[in-house]
matplotlib code that plots the C-alpha trace (Angstrom):
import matplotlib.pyplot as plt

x = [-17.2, -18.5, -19.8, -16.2, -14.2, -16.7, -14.8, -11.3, -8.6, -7.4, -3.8, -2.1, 0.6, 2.3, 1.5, 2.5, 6.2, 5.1, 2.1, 4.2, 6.6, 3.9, 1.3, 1.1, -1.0, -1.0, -3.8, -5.6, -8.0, -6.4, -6.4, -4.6, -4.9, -1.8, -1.4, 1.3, 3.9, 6.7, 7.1, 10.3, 10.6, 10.2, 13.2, 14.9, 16.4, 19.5, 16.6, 14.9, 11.8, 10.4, 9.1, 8.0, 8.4, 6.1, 6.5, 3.2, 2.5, -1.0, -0.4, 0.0, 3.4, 5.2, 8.8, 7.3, 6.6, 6.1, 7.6, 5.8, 7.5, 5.1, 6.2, 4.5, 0.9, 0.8, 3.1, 1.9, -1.6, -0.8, 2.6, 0.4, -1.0, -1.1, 0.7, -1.5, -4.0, -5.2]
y = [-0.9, -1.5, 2.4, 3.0, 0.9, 1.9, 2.6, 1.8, -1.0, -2.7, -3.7, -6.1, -4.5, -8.0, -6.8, -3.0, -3.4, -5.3, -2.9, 0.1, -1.2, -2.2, 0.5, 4.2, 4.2, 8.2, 7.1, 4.9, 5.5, 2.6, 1.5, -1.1, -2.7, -3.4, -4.1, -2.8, -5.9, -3.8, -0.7, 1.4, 3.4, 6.9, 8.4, 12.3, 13.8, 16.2, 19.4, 17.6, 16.5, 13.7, 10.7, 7.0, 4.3, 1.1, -2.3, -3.1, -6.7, -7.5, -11.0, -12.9, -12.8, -12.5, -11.5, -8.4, -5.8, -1.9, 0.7, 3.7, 6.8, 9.7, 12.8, 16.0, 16.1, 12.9, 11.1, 12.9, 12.0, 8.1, 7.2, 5.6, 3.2, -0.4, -3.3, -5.7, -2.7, -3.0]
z = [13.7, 10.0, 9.6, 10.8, 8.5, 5.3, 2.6, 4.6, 4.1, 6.8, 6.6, 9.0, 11.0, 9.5, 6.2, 6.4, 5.0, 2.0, 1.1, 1.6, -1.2, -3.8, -3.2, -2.7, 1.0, 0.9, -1.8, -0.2, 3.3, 5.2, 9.2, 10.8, 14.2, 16.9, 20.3, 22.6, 23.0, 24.4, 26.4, 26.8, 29.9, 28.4, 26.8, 26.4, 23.6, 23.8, 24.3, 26.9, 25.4, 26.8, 24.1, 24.5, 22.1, 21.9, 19.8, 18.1, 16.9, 15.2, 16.9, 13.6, 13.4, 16.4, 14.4, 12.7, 15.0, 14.6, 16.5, 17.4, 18.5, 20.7, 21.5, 22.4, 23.6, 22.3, 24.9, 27.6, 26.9, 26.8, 28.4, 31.0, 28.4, 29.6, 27.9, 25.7, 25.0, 21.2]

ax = plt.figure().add_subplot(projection="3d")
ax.plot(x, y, z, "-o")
ax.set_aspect("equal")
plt.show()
């Protein structure tokens, strides 16, 4: 885990609103961490294309949450993805 966070920042999924108004992330090499809190059965849009969203937390504050929208080969390769995985 160290040789993969060299030369990264980690920000806090609690943290992300805050650091996205006071810094410029597209400058920065930065990860963040979240677990799956909340699962909505997957969704269409008008053209039929199927998409899943998922609430991330970083379990430090419980009141600010992420949501995560996959579509595409993305979706389809982890719709199935458990809830609690990091």
């Amino acid at each position: 885990m160290e040789r993969k966070m060299a030369n990264r920042k980690l920000i806090r999924l609690s943290q992300l609103k805050s650091k996205l108004a006071a810094e410029n992330l597209e400058e920065i090499d930065w990860v963040t961490f979240g677990v799956i809190v909340k699962k909505v059965t997957p969704q269409s849009t008008n053209n039929g294309r199927t998409f899943s969203i998922w609430r991330l937390n970083d379990l430090r504050d419980l009141n600010q949450c992420v949501s995560l929208f996959l579509f595409g080969e993305v979706h389809k390769e982890h719709w199935k993805t458990d809830q609690g995985t990091v």
